[in-house]
N, C-alpha and C positions, 0 to 999 in steps of 0.2 A: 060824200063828194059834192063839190058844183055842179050846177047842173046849171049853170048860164056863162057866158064870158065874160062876164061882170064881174062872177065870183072867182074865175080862172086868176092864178097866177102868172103874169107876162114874164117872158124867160126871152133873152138874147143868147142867141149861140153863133158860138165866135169859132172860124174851122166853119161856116158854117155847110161850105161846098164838098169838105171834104168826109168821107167814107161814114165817121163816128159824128159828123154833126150833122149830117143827111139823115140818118137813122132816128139823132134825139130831137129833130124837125117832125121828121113822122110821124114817133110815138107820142110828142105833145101836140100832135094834130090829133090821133085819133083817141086820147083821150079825154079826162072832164076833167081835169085838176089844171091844165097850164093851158096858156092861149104866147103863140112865136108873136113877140113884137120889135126882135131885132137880129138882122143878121149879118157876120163879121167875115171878112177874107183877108188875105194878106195884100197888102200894095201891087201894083199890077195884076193880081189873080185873072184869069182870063174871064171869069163869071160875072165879074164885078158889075151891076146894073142889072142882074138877072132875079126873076122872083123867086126868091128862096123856097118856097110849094112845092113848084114846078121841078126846080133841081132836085129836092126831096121825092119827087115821083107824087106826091098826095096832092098835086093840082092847083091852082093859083091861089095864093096867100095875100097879096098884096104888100109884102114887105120885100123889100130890096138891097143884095145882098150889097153890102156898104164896103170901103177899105178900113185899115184901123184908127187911118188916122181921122174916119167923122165918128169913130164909135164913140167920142166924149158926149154926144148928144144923146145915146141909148143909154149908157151903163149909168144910170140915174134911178135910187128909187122910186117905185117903189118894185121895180121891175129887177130879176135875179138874172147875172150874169153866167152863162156856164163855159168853160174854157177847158179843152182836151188838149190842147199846143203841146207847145217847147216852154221845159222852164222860163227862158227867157220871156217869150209872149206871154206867156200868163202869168209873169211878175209886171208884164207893162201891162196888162190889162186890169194887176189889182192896184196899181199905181191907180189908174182911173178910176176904178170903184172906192177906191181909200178917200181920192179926194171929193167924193159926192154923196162920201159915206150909203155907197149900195150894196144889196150882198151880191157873192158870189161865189160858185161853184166849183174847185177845182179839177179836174181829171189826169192833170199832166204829170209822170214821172220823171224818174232822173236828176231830182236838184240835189245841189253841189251844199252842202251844212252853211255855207254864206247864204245859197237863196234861201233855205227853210230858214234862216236863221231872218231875210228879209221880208218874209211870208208873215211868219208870224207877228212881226214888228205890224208892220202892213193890218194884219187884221183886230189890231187894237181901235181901228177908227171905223170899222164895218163886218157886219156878220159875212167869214168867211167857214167855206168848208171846204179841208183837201183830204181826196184818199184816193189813195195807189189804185182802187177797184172800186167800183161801186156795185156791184153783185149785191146778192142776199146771198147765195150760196158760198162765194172767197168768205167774207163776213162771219160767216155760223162756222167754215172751217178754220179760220182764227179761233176761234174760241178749242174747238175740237182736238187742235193738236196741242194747245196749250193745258186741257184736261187729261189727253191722252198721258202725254209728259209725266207729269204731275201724278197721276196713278202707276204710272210702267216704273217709273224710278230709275236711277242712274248706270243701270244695265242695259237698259239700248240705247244706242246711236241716232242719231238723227242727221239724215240725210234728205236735201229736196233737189227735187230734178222740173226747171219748166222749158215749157215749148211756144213760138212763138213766131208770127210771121216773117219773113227777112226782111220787109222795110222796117220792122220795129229797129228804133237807133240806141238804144239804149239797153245794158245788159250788167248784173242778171236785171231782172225786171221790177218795179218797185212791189207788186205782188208776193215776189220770193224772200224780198227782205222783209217783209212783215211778216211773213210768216218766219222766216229766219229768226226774226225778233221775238217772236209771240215764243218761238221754242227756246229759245235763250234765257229769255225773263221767266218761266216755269222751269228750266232748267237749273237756272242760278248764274246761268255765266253770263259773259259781258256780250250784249249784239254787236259791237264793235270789236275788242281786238279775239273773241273767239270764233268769227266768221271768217269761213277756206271757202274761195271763191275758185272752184275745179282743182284741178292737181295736175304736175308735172312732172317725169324726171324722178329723181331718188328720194320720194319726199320722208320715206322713212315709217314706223307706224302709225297708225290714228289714235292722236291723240284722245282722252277721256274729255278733253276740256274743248271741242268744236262741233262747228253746225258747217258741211260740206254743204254749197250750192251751185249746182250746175247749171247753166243756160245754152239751149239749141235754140237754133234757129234756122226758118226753113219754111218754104211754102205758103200757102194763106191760112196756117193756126191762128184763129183766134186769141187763143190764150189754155194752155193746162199746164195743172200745178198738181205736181205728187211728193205730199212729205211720206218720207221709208223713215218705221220706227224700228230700228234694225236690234233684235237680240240674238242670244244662244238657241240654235235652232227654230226659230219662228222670225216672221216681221209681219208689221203692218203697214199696208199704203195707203195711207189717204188721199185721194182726187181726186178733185175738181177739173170739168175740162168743160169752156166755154164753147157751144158750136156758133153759135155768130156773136155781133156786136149786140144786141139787141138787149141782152142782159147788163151791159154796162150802161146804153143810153137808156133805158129805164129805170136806171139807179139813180144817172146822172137827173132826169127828170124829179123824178120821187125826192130826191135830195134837194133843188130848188124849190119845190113846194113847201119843204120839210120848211128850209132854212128863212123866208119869206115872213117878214115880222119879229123874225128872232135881237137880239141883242149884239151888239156888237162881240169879238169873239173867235176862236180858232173850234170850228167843228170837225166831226167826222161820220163815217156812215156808222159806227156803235150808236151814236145821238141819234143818227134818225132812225136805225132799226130798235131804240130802245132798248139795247144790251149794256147798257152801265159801260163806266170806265174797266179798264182791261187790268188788272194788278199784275 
């Protein structure tokens, strides 16, 4: 690891007032791989002109939490942008990294197959990296259901059920469709038209050929994820349940160090935990 801030990677976090960029403030405060050299709020935010440290809790920083529209002057290599928003802001924040050719970070769920479909466009000109979670542990359980699957054979069901705060605006969550995916693809079926998003009404039997997902929401959950490998007399649950943020903003961290020199390019947390492409 660095062990100066010379060798530190500079990271901008954008959100930076809010809940998950307060946290990835912290933790590249109180580590040795990243040094904050820039921080983002929304136009009018009430914070705006305030030292991003200090809103973090970890004490004066000396940077100044900006609006988006001066972030053209940070999201400049050689320095990694990380972005937890709304689709929408974090396709105008890689608009500006596309055109300075800087990398960046993604964190934000929910986009509609036009924005990935702009995401990706977009990260032909700069080392990008998005994923639904950045955990270690979501991550290793990607891999685990898609093994489980794959050995249980097409006599259990698959079922996931997640939980999630009630400000979260988006549902089910992009966590549950990747794992939805990850069981689909070891399944054989399509993550697209064999995905039941709950059920209502007379829907009839279950069919052989779906992946049921359910999303609650509710309270200050974090984030938990239970995929049900459901058979004849037996099931397995696998889950994951997140108790604070703290696990996502040190993915999101870990992940701009990772990406920081890399090549232009669409990444994800497999790349930087080192687990090969997913088949």
């Amino acid at each position: 690891m660095a062990d100066s801030s010379s060798e530190k990677v500079g990271i901008v976090v954008c959100g930076a007032a809010g809940r998950m960029g307060r946290r990835i403030i912290a933790l590249a405060t109180e580590g040795a791989t990243a040094t904050v050299t820039g921080a983002v709020e929304a136009e009018g935010h009430p914070d705006l002109g305030a030292d991003a440290g200090e809103l973090a809790g970890v004490g004066r920083l000396g940077v100044e939490l900006c609006a988006g529209s001066a972030a053209t002057a940070l999201v400049r290599p050689p320095h990694v942008t990380i972005d937890f928003s709304t689709p929408e802001g974090s396709l105008a924040r890689m608009r500006q990294a596309a055109a300075a050719g800087a990398p960046i970070v993604i964190g934000a769920t929910g986009f509609s197959p036009e924005q990935r479909e702009e995401a990706l466009s977009l990260s032909e000109s700069m080392p990008t990296l998005l994923a639904p979670n950045m955990s270690l542990g979501v991550n290793v359980l990607l891999d685990l259901v898609s093994d489980a699957i794959r050995r249980l054979g097409p006599d259990f069901d698959c079922e996931i059920v997640e939980l999630h705060h009630g400000r979260k605006k988006d549902a089910p969550s992009g966590t549950a469709l990747a794992l939805a995916d990850s069981a689909a693809r070891a399944a054989g079926l399509d993550p697209d038209s064999d995905l039941v998003l709950a059920r209502e009404g007379l829907v009839g039997e279950r069919s052989d050929r779906e992946i049921g997902v359910v999303a609650l929401r509710g309270g200050d959950a974090a984030g938990e994820h239970t995929v049900m490998l459901l058979g004849t007399g037996e099931r397995i649950e696998l889950t994951h349940r997140a108790s604070s943020r703290d696990c996502f903003a040190a993915g999101a961290v870990r992940a701009a160090v990772w990406l920081s020199g890399r090549p232009a390019g669409m990444y994800g947390m497999r790349d930087v935990l080192g687990l090969g492409s997913r088949s």
